[in-house]
Biopython code that builds the backbone (N, CA, C, O; Angstrom):
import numpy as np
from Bio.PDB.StructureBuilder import StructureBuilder

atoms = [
    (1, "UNK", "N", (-26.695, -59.907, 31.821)),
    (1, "UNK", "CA", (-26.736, -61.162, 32.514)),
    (1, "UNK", "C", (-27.933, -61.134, 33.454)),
    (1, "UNK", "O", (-28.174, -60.104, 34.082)),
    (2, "UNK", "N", (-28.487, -61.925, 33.545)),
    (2, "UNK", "CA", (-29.766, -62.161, 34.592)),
    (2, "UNK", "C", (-29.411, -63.065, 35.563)),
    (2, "UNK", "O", (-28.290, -63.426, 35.205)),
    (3, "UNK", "N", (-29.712, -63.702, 36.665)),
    (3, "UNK", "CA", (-29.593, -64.778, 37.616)),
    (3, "UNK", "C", (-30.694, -64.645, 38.658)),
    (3, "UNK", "O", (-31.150, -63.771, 39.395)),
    (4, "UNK", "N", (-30.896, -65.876, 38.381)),
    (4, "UNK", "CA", (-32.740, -66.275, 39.296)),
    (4, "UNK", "C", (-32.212, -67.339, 40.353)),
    (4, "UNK", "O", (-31.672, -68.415, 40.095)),
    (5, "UNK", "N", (-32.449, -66.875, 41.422)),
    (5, "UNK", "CA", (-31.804, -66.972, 42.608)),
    (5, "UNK", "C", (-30.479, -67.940, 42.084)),
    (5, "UNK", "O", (-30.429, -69.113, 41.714)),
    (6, "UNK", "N", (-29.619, -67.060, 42.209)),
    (6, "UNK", "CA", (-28.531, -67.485, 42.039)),
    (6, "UNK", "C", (-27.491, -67.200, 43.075)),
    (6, "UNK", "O", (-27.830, -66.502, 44.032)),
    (7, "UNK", "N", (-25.909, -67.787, 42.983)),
    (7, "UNK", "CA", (-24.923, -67.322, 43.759)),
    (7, "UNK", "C", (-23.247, -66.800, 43.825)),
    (7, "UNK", "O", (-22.153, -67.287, 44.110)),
    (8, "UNK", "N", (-23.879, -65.350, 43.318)),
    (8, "UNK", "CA", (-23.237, -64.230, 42.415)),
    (8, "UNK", "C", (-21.986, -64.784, 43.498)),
    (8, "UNK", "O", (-20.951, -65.233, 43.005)),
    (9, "UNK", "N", (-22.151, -64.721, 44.934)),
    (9, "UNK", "CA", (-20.763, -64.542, 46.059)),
    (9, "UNK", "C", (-19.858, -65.517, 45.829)),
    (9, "UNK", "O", (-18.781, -65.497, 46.426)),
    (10, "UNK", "N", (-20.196, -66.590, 44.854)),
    (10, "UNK", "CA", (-19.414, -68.001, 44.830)),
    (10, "UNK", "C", (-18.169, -67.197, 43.768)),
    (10, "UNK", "O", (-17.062, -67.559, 44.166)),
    (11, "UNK", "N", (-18.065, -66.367, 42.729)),
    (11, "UNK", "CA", (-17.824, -65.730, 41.982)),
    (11, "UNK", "C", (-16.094, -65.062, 42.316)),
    (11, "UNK", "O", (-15.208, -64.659, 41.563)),
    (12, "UNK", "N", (-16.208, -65.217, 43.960)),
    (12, "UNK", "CA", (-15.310, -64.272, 44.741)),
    (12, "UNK", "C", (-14.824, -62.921, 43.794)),
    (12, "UNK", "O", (-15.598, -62.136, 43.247)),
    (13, "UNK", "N", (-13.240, -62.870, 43.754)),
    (13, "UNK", "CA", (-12.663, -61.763, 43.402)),
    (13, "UNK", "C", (-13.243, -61.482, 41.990)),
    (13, "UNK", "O", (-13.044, -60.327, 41.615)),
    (14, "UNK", "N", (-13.981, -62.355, 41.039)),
    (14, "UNK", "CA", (-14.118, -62.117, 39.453)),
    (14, "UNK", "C", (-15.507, -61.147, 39.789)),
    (14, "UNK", "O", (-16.153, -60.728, 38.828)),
    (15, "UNK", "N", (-15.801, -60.916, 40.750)),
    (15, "UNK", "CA", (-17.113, -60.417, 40.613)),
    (15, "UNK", "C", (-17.117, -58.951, 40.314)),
    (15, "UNK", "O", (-17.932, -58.391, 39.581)),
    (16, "UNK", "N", (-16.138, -58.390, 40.946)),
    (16, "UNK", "CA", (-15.728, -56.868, 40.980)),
    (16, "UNK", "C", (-15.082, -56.667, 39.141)),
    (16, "UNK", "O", (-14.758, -55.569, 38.688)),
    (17, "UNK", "N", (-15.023, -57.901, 38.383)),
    (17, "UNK", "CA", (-14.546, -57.409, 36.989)),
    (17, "UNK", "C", (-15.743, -57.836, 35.931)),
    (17, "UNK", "O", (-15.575, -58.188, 34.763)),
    (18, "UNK", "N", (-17.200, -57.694, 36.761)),
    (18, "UNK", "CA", (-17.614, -57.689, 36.160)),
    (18, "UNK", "C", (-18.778, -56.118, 35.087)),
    (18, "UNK", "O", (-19.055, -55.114, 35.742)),
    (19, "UNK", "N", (-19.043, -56.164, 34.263)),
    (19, "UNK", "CA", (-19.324, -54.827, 33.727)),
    (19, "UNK", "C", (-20.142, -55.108, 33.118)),
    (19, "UNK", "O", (-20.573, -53.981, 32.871)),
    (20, "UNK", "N", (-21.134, -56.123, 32.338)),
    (20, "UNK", "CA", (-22.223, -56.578, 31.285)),
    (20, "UNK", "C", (-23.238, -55.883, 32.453)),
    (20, "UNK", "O", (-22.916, -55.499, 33.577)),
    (21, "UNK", "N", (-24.561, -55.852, 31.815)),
    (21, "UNK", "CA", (-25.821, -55.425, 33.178)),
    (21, "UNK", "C", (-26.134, -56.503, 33.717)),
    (21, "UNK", "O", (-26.137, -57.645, 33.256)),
    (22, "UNK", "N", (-26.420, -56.089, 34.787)),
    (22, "UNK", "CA", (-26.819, -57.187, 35.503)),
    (22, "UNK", "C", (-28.073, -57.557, 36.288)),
    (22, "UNK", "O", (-28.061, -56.953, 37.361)),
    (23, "UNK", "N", (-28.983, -58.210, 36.168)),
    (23, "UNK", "CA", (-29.829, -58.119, 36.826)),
    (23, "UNK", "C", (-29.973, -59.522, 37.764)),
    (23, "UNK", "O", (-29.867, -60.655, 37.294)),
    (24, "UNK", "N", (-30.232, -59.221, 39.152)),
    (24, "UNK", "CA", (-29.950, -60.400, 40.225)),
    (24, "UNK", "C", (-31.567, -60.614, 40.509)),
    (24, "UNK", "O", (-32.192, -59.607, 40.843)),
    (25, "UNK", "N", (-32.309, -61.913, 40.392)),
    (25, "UNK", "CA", (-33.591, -62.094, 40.480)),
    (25, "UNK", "C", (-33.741, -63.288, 41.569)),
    (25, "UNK", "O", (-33.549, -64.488, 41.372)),
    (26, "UNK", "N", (-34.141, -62.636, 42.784)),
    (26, "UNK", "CA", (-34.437, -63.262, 44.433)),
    (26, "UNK", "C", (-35.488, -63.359, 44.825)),
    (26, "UNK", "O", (-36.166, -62.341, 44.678)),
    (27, "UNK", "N", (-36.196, -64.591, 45.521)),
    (27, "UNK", "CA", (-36.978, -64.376, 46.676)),
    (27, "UNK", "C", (-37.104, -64.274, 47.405)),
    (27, "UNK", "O", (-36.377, -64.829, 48.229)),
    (28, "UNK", "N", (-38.416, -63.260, 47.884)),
    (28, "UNK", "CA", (-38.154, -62.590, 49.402)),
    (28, "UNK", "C", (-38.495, -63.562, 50.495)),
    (28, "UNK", "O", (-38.506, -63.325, 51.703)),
    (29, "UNK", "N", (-38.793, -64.769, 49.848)),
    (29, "UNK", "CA", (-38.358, -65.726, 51.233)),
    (29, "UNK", "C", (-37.563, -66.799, 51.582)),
    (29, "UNK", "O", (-37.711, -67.733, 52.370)),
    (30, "UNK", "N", (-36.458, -66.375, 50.624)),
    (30, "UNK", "CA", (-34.990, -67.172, 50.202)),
    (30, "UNK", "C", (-34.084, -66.108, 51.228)),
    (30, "UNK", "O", (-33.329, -65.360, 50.606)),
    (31, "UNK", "N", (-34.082, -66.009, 52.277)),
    (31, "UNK", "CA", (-33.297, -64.802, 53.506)),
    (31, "UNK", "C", (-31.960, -65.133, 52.777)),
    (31, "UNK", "O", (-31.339, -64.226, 52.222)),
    (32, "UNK", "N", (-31.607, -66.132, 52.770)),
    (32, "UNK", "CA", (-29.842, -66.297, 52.926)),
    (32, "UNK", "C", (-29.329, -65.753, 51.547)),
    (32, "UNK", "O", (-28.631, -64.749, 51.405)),
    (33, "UNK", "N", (-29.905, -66.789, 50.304)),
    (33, "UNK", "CA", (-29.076, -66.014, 49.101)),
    (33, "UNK", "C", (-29.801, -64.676, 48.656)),
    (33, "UNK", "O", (-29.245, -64.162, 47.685)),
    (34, "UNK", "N", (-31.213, -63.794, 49.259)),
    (34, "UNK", "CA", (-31.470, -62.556, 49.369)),
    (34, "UNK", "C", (-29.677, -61.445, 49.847)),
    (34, "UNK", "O", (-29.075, -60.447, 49.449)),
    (35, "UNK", "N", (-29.573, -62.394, 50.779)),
    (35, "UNK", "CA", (-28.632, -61.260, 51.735)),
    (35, "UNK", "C", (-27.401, -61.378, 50.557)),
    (35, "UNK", "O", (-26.988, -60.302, 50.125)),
    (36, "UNK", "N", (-26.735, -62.749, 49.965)),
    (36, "UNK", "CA", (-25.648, -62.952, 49.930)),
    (36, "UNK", "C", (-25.966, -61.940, 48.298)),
    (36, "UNK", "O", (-25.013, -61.328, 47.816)),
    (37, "UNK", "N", (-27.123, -61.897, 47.724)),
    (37, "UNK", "CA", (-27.140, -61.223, 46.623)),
    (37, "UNK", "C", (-27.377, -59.378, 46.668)),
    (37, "UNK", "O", (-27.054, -58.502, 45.865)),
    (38, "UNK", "N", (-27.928, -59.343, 47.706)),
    (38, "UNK", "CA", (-27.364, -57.316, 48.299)),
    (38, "UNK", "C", (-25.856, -57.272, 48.386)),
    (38, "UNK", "O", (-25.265, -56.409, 47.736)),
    (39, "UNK", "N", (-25.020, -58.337, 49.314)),
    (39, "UNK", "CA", (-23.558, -57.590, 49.242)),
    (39, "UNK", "C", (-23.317, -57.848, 47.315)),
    (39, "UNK", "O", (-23.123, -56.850, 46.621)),
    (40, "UNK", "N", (-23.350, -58.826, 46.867)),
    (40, "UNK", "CA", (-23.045, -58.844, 45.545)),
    (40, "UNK", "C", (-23.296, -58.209, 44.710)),
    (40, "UNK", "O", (-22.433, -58.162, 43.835)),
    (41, "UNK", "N", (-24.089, -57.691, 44.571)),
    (41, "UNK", "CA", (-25.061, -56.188, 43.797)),
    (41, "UNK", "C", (-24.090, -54.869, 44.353)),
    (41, "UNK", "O", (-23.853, -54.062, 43.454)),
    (42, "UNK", "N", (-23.509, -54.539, 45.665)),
    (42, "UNK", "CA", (-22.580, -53.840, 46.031)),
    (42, "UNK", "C", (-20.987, -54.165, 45.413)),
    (42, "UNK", "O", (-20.054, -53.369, 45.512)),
    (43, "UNK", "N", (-20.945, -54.898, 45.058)),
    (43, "UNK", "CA", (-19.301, -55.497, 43.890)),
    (43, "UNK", "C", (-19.643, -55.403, 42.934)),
    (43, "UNK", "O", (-18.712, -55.538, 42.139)),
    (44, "UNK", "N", (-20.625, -55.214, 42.443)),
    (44, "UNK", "CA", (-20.937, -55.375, 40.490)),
    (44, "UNK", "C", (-20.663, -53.917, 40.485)),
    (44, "UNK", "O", (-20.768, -53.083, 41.384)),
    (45, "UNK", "N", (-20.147, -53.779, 38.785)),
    (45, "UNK", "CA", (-20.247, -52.511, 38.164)),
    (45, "UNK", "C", (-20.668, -52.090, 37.076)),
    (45, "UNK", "O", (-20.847, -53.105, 36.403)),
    (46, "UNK", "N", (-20.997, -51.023, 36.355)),
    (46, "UNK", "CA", (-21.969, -51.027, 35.671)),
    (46, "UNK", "C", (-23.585, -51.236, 35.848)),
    (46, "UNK", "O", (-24.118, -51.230, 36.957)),
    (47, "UNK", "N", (-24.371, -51.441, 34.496)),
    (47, "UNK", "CA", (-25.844, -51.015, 35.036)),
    (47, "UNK", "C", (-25.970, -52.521, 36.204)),
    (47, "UNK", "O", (-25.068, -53.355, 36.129)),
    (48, "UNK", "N", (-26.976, -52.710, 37.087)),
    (48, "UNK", "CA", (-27.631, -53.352, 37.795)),
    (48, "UNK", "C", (-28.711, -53.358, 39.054)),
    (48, "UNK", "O", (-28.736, -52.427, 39.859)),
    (49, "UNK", "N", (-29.597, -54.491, 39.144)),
    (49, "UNK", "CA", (-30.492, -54.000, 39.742)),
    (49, "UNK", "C", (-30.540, -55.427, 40.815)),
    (49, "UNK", "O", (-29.664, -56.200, 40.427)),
    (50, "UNK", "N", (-31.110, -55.862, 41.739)),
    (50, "UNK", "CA", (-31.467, -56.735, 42.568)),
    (50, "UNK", "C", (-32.874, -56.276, 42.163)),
    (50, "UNK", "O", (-33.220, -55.095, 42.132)),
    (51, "UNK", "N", (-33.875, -57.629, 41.764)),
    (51, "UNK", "CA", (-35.603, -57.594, 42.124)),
    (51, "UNK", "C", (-35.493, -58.746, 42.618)),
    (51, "UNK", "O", (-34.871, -59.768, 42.330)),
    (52, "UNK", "N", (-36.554, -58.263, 43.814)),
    (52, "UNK", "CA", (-37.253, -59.079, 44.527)),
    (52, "UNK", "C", (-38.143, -59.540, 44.534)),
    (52, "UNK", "O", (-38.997, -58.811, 45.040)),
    (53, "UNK", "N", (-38.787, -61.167, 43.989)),
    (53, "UNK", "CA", (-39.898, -61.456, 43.580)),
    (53, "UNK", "C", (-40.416, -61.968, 45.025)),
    (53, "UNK", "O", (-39.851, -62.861, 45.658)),
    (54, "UNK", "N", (-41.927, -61.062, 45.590)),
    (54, "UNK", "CA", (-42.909, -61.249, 47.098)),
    (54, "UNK", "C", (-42.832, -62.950, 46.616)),
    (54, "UNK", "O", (-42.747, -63.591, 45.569)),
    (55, "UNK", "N", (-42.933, -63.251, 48.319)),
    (55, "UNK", "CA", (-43.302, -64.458, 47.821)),
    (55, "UNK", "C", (-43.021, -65.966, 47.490)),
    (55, "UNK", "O", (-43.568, -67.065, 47.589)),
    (56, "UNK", "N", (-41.976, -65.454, 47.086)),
    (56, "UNK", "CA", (-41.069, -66.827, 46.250)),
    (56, "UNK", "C", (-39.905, -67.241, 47.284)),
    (56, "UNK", "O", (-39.189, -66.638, 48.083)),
    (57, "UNK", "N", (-40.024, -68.177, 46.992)),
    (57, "UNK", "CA", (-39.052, -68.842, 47.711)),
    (57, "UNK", "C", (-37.807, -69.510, 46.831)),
    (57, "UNK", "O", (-37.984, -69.480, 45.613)),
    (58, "UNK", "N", (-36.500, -70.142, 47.331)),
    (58, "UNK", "CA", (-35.475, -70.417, 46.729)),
    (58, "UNK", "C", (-35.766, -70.953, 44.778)),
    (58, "UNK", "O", (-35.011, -70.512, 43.911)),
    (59, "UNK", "N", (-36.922, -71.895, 44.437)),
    (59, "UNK", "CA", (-36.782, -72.706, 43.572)),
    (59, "UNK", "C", (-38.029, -71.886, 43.034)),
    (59, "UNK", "O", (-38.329, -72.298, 41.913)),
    (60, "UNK", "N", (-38.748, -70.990, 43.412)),
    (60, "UNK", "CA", (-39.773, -70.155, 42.765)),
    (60, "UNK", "C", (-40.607, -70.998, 42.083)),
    (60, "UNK", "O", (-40.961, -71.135, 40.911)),
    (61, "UNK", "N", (-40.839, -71.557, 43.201)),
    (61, "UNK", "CA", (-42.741, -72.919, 43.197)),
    (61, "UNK", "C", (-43.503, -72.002, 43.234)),
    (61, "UNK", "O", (-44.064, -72.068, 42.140)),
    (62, "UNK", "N", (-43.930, -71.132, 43.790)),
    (62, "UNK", "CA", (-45.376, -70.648, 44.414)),
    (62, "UNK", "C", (-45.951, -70.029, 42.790)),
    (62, "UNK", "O", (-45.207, -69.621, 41.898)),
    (63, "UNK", "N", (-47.356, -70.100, 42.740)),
    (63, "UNK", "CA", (-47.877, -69.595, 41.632)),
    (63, "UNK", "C", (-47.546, -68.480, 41.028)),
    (63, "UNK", "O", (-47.670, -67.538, 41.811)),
    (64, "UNK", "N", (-47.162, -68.141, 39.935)),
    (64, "UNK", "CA", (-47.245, -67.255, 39.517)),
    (64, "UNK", "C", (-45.265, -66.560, 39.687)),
    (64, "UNK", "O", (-44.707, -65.863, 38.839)),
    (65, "UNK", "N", (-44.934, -66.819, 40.387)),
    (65, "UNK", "CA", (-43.845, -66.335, 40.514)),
    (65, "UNK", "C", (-42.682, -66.818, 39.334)),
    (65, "UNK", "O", (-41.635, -66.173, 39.390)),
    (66, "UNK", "N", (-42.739, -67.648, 38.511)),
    (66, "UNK", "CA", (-41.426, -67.961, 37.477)),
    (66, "UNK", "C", (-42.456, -66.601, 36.113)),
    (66, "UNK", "O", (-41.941, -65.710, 35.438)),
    (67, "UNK", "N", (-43.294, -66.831, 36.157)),
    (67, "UNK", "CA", (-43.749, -65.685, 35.132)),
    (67, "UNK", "C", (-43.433, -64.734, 35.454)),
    (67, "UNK", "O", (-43.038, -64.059, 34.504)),
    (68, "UNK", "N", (-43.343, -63.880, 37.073)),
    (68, "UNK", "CA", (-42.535, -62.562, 37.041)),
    (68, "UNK", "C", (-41.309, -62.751, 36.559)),
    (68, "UNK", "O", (-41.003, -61.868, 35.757)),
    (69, "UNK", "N", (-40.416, -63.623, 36.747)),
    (69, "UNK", "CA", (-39.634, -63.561, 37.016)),
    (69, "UNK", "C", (-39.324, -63.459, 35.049)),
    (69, "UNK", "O", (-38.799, -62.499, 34.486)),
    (70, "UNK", "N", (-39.740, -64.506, 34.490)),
    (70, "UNK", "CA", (-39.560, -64.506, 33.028)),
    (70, "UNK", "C", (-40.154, -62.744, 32.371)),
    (70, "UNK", "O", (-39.841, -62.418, 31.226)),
    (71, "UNK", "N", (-40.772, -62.041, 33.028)),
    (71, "UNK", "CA", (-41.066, -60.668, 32.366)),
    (71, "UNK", "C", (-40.160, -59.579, 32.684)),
    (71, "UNK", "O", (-39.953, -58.557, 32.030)),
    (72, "UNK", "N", (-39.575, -60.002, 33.948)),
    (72, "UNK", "CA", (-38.455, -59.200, 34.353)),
    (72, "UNK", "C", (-37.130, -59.334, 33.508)),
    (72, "UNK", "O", (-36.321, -58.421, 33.341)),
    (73, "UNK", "N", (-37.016, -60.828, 32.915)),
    (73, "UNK", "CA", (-35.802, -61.283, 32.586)),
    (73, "UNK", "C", (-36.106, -60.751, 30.594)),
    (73, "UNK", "O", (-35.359, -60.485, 29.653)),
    (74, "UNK", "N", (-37.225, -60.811, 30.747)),
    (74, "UNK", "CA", (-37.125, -60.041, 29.270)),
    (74, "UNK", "C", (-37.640, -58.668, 29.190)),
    (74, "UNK", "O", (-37.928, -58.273, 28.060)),
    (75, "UNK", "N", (-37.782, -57.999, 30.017)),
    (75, "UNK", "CA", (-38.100, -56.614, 30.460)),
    (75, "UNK", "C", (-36.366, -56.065, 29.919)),
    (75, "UNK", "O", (-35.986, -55.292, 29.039)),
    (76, "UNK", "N", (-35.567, -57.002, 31.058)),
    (76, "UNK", "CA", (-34.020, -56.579, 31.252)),
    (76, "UNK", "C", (-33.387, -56.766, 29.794)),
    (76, "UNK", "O", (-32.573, -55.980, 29.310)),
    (77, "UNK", "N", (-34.003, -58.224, 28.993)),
    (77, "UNK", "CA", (-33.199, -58.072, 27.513)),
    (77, "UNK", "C", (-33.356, -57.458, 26.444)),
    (77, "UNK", "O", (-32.534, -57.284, 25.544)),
    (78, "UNK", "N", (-34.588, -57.061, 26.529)),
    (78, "UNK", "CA", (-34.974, -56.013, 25.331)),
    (78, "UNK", "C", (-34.327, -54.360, 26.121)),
    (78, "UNK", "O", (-34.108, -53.425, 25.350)),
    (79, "UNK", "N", (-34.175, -54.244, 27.049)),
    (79, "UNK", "CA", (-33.862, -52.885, 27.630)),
    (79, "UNK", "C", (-32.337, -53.024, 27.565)),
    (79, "UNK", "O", (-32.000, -51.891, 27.220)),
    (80, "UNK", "N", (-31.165, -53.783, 27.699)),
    (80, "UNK", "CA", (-30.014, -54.270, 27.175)),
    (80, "UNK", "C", (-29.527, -54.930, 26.108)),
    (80, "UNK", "O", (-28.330, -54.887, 25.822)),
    (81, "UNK", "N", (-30.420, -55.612, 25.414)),
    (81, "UNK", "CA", (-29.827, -56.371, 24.523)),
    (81, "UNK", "C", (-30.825, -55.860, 22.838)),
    (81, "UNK", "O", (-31.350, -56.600, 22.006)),
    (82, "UNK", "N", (-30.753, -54.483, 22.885)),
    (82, "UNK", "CA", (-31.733, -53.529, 22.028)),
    (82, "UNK", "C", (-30.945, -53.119, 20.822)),
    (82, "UNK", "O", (-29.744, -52.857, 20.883)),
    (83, "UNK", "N", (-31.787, -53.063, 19.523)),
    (83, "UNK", "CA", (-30.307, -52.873, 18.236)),
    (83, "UNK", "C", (-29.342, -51.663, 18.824)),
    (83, "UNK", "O", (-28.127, -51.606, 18.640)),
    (84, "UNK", "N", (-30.145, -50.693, 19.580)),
    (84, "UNK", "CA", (-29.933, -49.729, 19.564)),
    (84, "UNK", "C", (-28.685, -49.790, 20.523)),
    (84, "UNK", "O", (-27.672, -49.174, 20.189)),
    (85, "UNK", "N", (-28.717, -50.641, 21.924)),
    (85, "UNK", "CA", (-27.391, -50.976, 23.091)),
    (85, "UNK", "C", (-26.799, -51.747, 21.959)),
    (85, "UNK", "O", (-25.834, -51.105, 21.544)),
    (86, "UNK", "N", (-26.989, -53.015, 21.182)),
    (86, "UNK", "CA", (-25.639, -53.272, 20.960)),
    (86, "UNK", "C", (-24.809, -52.695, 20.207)),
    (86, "UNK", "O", (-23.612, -52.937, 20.363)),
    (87, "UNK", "N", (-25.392, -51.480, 18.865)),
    (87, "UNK", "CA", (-24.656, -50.716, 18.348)),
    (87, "UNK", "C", (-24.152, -49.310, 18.690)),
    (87, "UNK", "O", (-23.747, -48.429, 17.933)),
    (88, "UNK", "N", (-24.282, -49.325, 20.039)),
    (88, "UNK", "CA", (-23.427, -48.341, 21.160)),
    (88, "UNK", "C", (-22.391, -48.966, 21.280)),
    (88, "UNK", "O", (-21.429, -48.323, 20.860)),
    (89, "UNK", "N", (-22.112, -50.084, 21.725)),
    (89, "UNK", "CA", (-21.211, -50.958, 22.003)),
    (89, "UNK", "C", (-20.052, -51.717, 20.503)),
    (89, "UNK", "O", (-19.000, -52.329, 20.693)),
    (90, "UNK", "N", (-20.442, -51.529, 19.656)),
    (90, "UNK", "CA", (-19.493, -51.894, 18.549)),
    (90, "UNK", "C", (-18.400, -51.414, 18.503)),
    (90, "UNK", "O", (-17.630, -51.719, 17.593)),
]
sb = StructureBuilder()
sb.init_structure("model")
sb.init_model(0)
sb.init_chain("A")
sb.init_seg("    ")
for serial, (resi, resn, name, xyz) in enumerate(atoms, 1):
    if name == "N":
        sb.init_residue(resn, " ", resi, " ")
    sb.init_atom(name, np.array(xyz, "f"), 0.0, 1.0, " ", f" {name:<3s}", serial, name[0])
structure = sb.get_structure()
């Protein structure tokens, strides 16, 4: 699962059942859902990561920043979603 600034905390108690990977994608000048996505990254289980795209703000206007964000998000699916992970998982 990926989420570009998103809001994993709305999720409440389902969040702790979650187990797919996860990757949480924030900007570092989005303070509020930055913070609310560190405690949430602390309830997930299984693989996951919080990145922080410099820079960006909530809706990730500023140049250049939705392209990190799209290399990260397929960085994360070919590294999870690989013949090789899903036929671990069968």
């Amino acid at each position: 699962m990926v989420s570009r600034g998103g809001r994993p905390d709305l999720a409440g108690a389902y969040l702790e059942q979650v187990r797919a990977p996860t990757l949480l994608l924030v900007g570092s000048e989005d303070t509020e859902v930055l913070a609310l996505n560190r405690q949430a990254l602390e309830r997930l289980h299984g693989p996951r990561q919080l990145a922080i795209v410099g820079g960006a703000t909530h809706l990730f206007e500023e140049p250049g920043t939705l392209e990190e964000v799209a290399r990260a998000a397929s960085a994360w699916f070919v590294r999870y979603l690989s013949p090789r992970e899903l036929e671990a998982t069968a």
